[in-house]
N, C-alpha and C positions, 0 to 999 in steps of 0.2 A: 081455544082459538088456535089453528093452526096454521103455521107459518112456513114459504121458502124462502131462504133465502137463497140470492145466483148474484153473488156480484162477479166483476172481473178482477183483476188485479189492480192495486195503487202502486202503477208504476214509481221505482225510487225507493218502493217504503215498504209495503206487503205485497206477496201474491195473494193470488183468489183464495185460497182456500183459508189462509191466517184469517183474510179480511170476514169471510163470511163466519169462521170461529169467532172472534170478537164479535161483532153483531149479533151473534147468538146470545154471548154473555150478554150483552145487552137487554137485550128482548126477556131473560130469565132472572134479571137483578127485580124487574118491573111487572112481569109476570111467570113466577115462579111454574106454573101450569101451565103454559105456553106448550103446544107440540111443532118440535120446530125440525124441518127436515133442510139443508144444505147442498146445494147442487150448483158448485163455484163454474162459470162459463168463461169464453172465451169467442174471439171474432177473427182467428188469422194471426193475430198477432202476436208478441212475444206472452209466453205461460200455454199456447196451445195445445202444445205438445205434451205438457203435465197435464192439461187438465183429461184429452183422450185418452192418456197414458192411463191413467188412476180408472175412467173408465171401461176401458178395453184390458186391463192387464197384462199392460205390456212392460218392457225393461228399456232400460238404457243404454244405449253402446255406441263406443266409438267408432271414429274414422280419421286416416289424414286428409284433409284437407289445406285451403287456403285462405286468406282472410280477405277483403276487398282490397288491400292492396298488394298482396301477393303473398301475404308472410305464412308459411307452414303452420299449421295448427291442429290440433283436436277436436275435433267436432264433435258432438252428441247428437244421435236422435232414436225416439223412440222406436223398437222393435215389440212386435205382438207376437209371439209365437204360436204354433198351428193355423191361425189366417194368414200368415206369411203378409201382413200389415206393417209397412212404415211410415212413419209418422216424422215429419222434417219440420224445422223452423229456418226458414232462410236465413236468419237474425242469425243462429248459430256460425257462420259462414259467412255471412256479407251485414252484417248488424253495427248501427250507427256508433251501440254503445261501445265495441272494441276501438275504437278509433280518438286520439285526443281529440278536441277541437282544432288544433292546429292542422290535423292532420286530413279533416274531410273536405273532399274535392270528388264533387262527382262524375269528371272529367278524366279521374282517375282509376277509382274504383271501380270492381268489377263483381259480377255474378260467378265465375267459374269454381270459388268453392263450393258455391249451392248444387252444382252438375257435377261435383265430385261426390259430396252426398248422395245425391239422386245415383251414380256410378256404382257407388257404395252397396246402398241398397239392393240397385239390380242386379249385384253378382253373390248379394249372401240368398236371395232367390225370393227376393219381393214381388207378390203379384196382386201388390194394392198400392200404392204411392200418396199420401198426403203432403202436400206443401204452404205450409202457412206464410202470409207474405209479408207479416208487420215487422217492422222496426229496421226499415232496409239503409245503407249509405249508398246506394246506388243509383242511378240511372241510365243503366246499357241496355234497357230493353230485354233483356234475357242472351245478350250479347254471350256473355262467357259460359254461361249455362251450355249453349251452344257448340261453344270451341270444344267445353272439356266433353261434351258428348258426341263428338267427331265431326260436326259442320265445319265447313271453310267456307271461310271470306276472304275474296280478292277482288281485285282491281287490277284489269288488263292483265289475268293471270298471277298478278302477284300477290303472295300473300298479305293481308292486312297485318300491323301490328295490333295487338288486343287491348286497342284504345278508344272510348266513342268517338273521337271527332276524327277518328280514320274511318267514320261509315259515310262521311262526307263522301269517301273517293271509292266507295263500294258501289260492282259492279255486277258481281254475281254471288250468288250464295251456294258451294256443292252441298249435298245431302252426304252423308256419311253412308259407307257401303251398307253396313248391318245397323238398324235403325230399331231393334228389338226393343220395344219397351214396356211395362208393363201400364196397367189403368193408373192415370195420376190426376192428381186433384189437385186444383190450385186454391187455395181458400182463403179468399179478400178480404181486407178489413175497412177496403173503402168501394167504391162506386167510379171513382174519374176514371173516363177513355185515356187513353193515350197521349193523344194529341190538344193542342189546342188551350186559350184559357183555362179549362179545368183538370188539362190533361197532365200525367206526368210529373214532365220538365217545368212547368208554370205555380203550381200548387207546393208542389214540396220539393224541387231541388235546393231553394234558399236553405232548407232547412239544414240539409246535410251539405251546407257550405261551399253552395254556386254561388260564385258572381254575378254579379249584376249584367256582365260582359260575356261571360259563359253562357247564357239563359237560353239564347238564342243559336247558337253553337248545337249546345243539348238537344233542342227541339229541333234544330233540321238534321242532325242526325239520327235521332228516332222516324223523323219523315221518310228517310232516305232506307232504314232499313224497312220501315211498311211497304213501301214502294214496291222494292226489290223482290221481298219476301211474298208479296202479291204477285209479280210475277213469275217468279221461279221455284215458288211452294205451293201458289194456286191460295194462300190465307190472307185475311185482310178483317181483322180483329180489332181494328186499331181504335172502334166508335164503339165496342162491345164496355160497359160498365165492367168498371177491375180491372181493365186492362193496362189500364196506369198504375196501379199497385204493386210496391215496393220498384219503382222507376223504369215502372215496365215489364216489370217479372210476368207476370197476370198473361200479357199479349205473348211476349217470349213461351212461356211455357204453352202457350194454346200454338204458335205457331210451330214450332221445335220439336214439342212432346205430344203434340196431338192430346192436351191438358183437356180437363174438363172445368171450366171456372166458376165455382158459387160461392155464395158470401159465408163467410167463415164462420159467421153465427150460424146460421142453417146448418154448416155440417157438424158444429157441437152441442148443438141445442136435439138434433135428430141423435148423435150417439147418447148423451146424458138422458136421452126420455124427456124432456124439460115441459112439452105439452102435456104429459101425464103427470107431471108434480106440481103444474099450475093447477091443475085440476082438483086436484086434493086439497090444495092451497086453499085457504079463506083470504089469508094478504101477502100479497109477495114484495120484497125487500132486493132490492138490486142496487150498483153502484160501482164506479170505479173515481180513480186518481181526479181528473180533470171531466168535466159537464162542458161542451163545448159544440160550436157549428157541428162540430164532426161526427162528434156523438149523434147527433140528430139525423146522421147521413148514413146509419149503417153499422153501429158499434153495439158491444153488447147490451149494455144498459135498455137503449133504445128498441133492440131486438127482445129482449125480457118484456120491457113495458107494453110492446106494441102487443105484445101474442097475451100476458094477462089484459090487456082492454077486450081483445076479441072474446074473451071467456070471460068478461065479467066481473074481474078479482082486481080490488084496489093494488097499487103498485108504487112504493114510495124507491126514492132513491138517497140513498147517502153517498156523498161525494167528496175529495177532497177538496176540491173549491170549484166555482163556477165561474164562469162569464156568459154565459146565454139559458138568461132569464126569460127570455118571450115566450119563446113557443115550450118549452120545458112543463107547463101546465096543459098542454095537451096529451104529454107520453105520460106524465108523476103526478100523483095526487098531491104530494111535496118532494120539497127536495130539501136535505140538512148538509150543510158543509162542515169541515172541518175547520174550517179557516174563517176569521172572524177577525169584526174590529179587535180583540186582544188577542188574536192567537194568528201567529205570520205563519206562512206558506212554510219556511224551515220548518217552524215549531210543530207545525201538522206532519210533516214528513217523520220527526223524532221522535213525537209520541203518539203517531197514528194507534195504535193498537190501543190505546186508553181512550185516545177521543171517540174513533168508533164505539167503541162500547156506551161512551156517555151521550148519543147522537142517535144509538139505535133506543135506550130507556127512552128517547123524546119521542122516539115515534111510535114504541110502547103506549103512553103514557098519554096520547095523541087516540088512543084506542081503546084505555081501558073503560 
């Protein structure tokens, strides 16, 4: 019997590639003759950049940068040398998890490390750009991305401070003289527009630590920069799917960089081959950290299952725990959690790597 496995990462606990190691062990405790081939994915979000890296042969290299609240930092992102191919995770730059709890305020934070990356890039002579858009603390719209790649924002000629609730009083947006940039990809881990109930500011600024009294602040000023950027850029992206990802990055980088936006599965599922190793596949094994609304809107998992149903190949998922059980039997033939009446949410994080293994023999075991 021959097996892929493609999970993503258990965010907290393992990347993709441990996860899909363990589940191997799994798979060969229970069927020793198992041929099991490995192909860990990714949707945008944080790990994306390992997992194109491992398959394009690229390295890792610094930059200075800044973090979303301004602080100096190191940035990494993958380099591919001979394709002159870069590879960014926004997360690196503007990512929730540098930031305490106390400290996220998306009223504050900003994109402009992510445009110092991208700076980066275009002067060691990158003539591909990837930008992954998960794990953001932001919501400027691609505000700072902007600044540090030479746009200006004023009002009544004056320069804007580099804050979103100064796009309240914005007026115009100049274009930077030399605007040379090379092909850039934005690659989403979600579907929301911009605006609106599902957009943005609505869906995930609570998450990175808006108030309740902010909420609405946030979203007229992503209004107020569509607005503008519509008139005085000629773009208006604001209803395109992604373009609310990572708090606007999606719409920013289409409007700024002349971006090209697809979903982040798409473009690592196309570099990894992934339709040609379902193919060889008899059952494919997928999975990440949390099975959720979101999963079902666009995430790897969901992107794995959806492409083995069209080819025919059962597709189970391991996870680390769930809450949406409904429709879940439409993308998985099953689904195994880590998390159980005796084993808590910590205890799966600490000994993830033992539970996978004992979670993939079940779905062994489910097939011999």
């Amino acid at each position: 019997m021959r097996f892929l496995i493609a999970p993503d990462k258990f965010k907290g606990s393992l990347g993709a590639r441990p996860v899909a190691e363990n589940i191997a062990l799994g798979i060969r405790d229970v069927l020793p003759d198992a041929q099991i081939e490995i192909a860990p994915v990714a949707d945008g979000g944080e790990g994306t950049a390992e997992i194109l890296s491992h398959a394009l042969g690229g390295e890792w290299v610094s930059c200075a940068a800044h973090d979303a609240l301004g602080r100096a930092l190191k940035a990494r992102y993958v380099w591919v040398e001979g394709t002159q191919n870069a590879v960014i995770e926004m997360s690196e730059a503007a990512g929730l998890q540098q930031l305490t709890v106390e400290e996220r305020d998306p009223t504050l934070t900003t994109t402009q490390g992510v445009g110092e990356m991208i700076a980066a890039a275009v002067s060691r002579g990158a003539g591909h750009v990837t930008v992954g858009l998960g794990g953001s603390a932001t919501n400027d719209g691609g505000l700072g991305v902007a600044r540090a790649l030479g746009f200006r924002f004023v009002s009544n000629d004056f320069e804007l401070e580099p804050k979103i609730g100064e796009l309240l009083k914005l007026t115009r947006i100049i274009r930077p003289e030399v605007t040379a940039l090379p092909k850039i990809v934005a690659a989403a881990d979600v579907r929301n527009p911009l605006l609106g109930e599902l957009g943005a500011t609505r869906v995930f600024a609570p998450q990175k630590g808006a108030r309740l009294e902010q909420i609405e602040l946030l979203e007229r000023a992503l209004q107020r920069l569509a607005d503008i950027a519509l008139r005085d850029l000629g773009c208006d992206f604001r209803d395109q799917p992604g373009a609310g990802a990572a708090g606007g990055l999606g719409f920013g980088l289409m409007c700024f960089c002349g971006a090209e936006l697809l979903a982040g599965f798409d473009v690592v599922a196309d570099v990894v081959g992934l339709k040609e190793k379902i193919m060889r596949a008899d059952v494919v094994i997928t999975g990440e950290g949390r099975l959720d609304a979101q999963t079902l809107e666009g995430k790897a998992p969901a992107g794995v299952a959806a492409m083995a149903r069209q080819l025919g190949k059962p597709v189970y998922a391991i996870v680390g725990e769930t809450e949406e059980k409904g429709n879940a039997g439409e993308l998985f033939d099953a689904v195994f959690g880590l998390t159980g009446p005796t084993v808590s949410r910590e205890l799966a994080m600490g000994q993830s790597a033992k539970l996978l293994r004992e979670r993939a023999a079940e779905v062994a075991r489910t097939l011999r």
